[in-house]
N, CA, C and O of each residue as an XYZ file, in Angstrom:
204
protein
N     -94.435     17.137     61.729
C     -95.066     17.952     60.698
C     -94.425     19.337     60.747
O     -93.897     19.878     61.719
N     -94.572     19.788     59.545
C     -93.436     20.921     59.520
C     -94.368     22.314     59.398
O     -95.460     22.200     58.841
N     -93.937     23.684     59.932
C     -94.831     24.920     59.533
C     -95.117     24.908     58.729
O     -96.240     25.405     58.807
N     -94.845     24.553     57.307
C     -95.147     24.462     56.117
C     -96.278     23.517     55.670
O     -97.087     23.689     54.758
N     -96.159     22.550     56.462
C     -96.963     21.622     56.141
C     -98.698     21.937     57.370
O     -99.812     21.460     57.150
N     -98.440     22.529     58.135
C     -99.485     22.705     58.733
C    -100.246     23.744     58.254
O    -101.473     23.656     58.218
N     -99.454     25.039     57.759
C     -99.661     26.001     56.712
C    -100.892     25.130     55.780
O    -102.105     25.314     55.876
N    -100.419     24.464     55.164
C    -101.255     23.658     53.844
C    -102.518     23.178     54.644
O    -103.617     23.616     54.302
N    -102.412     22.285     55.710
C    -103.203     21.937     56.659
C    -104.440     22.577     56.583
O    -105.494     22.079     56.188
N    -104.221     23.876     57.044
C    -105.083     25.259     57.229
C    -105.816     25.648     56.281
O    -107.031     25.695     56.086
N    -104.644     25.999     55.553
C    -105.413     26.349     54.201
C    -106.750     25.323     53.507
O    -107.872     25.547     53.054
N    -105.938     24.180     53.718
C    -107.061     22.865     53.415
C    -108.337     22.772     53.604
O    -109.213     22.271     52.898
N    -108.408     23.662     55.324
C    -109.603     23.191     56.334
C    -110.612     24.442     55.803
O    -111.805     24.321     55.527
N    -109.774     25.714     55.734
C    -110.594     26.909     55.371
C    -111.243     26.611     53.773
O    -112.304     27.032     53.313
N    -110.402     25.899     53.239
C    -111.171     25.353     51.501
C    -112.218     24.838     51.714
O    -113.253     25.160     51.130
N    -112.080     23.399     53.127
C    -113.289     22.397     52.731
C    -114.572     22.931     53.641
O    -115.491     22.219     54.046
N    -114.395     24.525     53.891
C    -115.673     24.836     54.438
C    -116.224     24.648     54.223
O    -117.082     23.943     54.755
N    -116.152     25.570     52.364
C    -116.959     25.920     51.625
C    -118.055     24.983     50.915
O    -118.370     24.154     51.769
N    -118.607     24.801     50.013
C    -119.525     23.840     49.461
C    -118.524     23.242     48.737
O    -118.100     23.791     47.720
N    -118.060     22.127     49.145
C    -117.088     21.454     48.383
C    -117.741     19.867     48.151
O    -118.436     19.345     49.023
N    -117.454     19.266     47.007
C    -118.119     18.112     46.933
C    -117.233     17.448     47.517
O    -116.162     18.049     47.600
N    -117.265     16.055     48.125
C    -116.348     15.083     48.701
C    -115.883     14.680     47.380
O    -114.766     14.477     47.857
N    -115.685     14.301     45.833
C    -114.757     14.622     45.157
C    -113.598     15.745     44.722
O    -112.498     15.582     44.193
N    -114.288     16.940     45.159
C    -113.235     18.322     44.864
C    -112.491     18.250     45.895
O    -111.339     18.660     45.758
N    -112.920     17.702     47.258
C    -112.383     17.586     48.826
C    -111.159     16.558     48.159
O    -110.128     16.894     47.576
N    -111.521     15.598     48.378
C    -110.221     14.551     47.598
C    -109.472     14.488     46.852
O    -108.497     13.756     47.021
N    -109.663     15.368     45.527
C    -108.902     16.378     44.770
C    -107.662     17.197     45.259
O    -106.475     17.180     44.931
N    -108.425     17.962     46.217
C    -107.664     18.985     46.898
C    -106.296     18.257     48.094
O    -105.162     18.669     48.335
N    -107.011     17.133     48.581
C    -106.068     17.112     49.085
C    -104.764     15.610     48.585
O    -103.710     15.326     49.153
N    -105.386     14.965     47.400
C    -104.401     14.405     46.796
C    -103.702     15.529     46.452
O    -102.549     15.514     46.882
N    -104.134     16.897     45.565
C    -103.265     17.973     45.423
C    -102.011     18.568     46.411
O    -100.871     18.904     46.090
N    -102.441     18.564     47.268
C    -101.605     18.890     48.197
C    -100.799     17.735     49.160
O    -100.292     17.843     50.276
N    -100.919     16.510     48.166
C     -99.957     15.242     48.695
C    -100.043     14.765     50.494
O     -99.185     14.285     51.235
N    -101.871     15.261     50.797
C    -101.943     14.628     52.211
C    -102.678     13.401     52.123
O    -102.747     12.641     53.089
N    -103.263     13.147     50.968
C    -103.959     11.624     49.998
C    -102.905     11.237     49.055
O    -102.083     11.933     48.459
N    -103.191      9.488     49.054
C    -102.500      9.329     47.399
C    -103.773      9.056     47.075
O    -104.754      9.406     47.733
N    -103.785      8.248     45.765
C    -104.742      8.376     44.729
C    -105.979      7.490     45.100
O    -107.014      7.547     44.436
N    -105.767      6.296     46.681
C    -106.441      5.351     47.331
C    -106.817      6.014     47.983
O    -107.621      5.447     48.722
N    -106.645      7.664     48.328
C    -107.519      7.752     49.728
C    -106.723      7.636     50.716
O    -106.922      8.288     51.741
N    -105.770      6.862     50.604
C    -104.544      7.056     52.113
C    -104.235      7.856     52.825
O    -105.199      8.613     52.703
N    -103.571      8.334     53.553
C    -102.555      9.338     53.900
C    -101.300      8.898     53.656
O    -100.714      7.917     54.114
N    -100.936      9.747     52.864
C     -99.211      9.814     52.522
C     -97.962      9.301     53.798
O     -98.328      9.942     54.783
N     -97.261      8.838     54.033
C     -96.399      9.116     54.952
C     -96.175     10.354     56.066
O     -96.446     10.212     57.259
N     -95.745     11.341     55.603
C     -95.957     12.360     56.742
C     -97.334     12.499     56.963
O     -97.305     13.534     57.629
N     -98.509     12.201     56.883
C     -99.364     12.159     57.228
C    -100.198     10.815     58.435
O    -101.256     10.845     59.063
N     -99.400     10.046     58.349
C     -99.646      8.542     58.512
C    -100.470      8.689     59.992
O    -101.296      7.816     60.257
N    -100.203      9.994     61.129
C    -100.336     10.098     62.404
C    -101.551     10.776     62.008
O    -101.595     11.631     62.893
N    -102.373     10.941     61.423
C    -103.386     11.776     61.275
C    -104.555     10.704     60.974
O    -105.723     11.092     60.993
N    -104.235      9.319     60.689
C    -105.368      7.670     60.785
C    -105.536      7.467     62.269
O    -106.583      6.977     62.692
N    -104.231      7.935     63.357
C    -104.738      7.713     64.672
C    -105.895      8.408     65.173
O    -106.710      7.791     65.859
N    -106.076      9.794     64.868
C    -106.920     10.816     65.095
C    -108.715     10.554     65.399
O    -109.453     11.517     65.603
């Protein structure tokens, strides 16, 4: 995972503090290509299902 991508990471976690619905949550992060449109994790993400 790259600074950039952990960057987004962050940013992600500080978003889904807030009152976020688990649709805007899923939104956000298909937006930011760490979901595809199933709910997955993308490839560079794939180590983050071990977790």
């Amino acid at each position: 995972m790259s600074e950039k991508d952990l960057k987004i990471l962050i940013a992600l976690a500080k978003e889904l503090e807030k009152d976020l619905t688990k649709e805007e949550a899923l939104k956000s992060l298909i937006a930011a290509g760490i979901l595809d449109e199933g709910g997955n994790y993308t490839s560079p993400y794939k180590e983050l299902e071990k977790a």
